[in-house]
C-alpha positions as CSV (number, residue, x, y, z in Angstrom):
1,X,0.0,0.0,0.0
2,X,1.3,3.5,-0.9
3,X,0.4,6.3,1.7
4,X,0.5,8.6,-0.8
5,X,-2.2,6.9,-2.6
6,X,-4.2,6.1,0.3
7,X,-4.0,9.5,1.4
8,X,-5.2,11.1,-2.0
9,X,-8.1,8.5,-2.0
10,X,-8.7,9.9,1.6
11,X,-9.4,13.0,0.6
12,X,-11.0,12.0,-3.1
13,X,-13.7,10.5,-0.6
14,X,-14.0,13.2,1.5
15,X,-14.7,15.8,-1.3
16,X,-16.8,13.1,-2.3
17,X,-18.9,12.8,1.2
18,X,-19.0,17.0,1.2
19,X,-21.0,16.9,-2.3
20,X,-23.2,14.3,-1.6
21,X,-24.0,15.9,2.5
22,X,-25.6,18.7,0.1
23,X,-27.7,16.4,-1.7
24,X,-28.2,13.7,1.3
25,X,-30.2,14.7,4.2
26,X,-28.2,13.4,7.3
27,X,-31.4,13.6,9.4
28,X,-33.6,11.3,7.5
29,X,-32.2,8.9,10.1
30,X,-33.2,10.3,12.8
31,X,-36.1,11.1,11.5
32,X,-37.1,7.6,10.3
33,X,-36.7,6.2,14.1
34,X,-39.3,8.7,15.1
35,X,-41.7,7.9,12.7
36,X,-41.2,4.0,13.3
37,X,-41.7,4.9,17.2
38,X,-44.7,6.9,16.3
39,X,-46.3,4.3,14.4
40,X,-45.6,1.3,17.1
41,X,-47.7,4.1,19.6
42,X,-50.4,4.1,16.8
43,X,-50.8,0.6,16.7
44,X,-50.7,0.0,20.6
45,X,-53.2,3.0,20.7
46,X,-55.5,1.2,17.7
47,X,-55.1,-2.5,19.7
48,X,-56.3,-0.4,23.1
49,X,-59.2,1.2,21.4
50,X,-60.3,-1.9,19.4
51,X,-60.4,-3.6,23.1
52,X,-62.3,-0.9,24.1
53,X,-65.0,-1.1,21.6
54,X,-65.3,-4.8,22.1
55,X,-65.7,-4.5,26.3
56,X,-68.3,-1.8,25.4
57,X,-70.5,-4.0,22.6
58,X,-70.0,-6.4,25.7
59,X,-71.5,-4.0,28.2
60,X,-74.3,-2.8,26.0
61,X,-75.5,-6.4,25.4
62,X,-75.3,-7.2,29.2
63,X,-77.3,-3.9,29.9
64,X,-79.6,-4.7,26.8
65,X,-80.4,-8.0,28.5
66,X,-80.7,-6.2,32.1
67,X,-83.4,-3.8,30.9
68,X,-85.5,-6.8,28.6
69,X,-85.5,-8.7,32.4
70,X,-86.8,-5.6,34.0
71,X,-89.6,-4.7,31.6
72,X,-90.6,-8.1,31.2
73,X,-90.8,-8.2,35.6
74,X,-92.4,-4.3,35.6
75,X,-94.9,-5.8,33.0
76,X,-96.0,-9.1,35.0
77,X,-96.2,-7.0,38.1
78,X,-98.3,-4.1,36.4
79,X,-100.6,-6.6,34.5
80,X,-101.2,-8.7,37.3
81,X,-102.2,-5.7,39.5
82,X,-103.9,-3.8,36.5
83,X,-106.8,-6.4,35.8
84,X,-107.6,-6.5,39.5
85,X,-107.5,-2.9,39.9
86,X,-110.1,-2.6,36.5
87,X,-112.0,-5.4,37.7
88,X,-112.7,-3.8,40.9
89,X,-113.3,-0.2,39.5
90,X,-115.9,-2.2,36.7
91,X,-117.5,-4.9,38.4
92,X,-117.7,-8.4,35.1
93,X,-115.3,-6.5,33.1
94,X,-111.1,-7.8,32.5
95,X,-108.1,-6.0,31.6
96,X,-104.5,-6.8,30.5
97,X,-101.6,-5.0,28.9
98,X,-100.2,-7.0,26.6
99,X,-96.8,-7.2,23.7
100,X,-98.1,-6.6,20.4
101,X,-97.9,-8.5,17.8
102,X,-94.7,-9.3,15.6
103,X,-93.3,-6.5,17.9
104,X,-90.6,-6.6,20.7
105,X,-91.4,-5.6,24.4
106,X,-89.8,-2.3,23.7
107,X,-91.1,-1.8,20.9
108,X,-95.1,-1.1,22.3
109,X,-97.7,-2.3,24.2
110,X,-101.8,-2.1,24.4
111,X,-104.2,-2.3,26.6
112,X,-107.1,-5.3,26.3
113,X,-110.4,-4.8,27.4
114,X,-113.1,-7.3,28.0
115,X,-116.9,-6.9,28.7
116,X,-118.9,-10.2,30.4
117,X,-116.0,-12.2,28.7
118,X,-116.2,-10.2,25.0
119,X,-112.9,-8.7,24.2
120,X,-113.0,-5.3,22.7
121,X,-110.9,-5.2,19.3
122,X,-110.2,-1.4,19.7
123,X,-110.3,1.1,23.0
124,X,-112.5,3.7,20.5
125,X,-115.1,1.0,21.5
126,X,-115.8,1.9,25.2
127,X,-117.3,4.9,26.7
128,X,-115.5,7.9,27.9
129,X,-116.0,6.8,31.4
130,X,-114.8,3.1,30.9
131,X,-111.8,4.7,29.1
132,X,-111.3,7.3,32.3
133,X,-111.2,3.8,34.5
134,X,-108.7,2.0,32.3
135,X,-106.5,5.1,32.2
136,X,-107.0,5.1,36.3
137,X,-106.7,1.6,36.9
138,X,-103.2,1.4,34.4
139,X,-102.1,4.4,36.6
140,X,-103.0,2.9,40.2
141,X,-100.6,-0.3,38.6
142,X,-97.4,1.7,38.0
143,X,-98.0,3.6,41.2
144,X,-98.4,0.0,42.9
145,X,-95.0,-1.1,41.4
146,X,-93.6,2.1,41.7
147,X,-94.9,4.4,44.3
148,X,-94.3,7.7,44.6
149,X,-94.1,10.0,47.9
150,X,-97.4,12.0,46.9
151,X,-100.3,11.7,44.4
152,X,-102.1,14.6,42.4
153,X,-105.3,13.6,41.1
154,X,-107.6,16.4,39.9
155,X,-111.1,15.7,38.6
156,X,-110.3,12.2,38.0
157,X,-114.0,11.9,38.2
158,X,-115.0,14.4,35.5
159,X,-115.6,11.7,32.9
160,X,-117.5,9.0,35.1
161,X,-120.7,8.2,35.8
162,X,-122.1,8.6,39.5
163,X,-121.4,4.6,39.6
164,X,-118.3,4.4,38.7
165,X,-117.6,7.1,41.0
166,X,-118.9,5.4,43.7
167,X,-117.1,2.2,42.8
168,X,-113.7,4.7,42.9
169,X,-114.6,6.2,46.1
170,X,-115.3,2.4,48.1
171,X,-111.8,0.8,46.3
């Protein structure tokens, strides 16, 4: 090996180096580590939030399933309580709330009505007194399975009948 040589090559590759450093960025190193970094915190932020979104489809099923059980008990209890209160208030006549048809509980209810065993097809069918009892008797229910600390009733009499209410005043 000449030195000479060497040394001429040395400095043939720094010139080199100095014209390409004005064409190469240097920092695209650097800069390439910090993007990597960034995206390994993306995906660990993605994998959090995707286990996030399946604990919360998990929570909203569990609490869908929560409130099905406690309409379906508030129902039973409001029924049950809801055809003795109407019986009592209309002596021979029957009352039940029940699902509709092709729906789901949440999706409605209705109120059944029955005269000496006959079941109404539509609530347009009864009186405005008979409707004024229903209404009373559904409310009664709820307030039986849900009472409150104080009741406001005004003129809950104004559609009824002497008899009926007489049969409001002795329940």
């Amino acid at each position: 090996m000449d030195p000479e040589q060497e040394e001429a090559n040395f400095h043939k590759l720094k010139k080199d180096q100095e014209a390409l450093a004005k064409r190469v960025n240097m920092k695209v190193e650097a800069m390439s580590d910090k993007v990597e970094n960034e995206f390994k915190s993306l995906i660990e932020k993605r994998q959090i939030l995707i286990n996030d979104k399946c604990t919360l489809y998990s929570n909203i099923e569990e609490l869908d399933k929560k409130k099905k059980e406690a309409l379906e008990t508030c129902l039973t209890e409001v029924n049950k309580n809801f055809g003795k209160i109407f019986q009592s208030l209309l002596p021979g006549a029957f009352a039940k709330i029940q699902q509709m048809k092709d729906k789901e509980l949440t999706e409605g209810l209705e109120l059944k009505v029955a005269f000496n065993g006959a079941w109404k097809n539509s609530l347009s069918e009864l009186s405005g007194g008979q409707r004024s009892l229903l209404a009373f008797s559904f409310l009664l229910a709820l307030l039986l399975y849900k009472p409150a600390p104080f009741y406001i009733l005004d003129e809950i009499d104004a559609a009824l009948d002497l008899s009926h209410t007489e049969n409001i005043g002795t329940d």
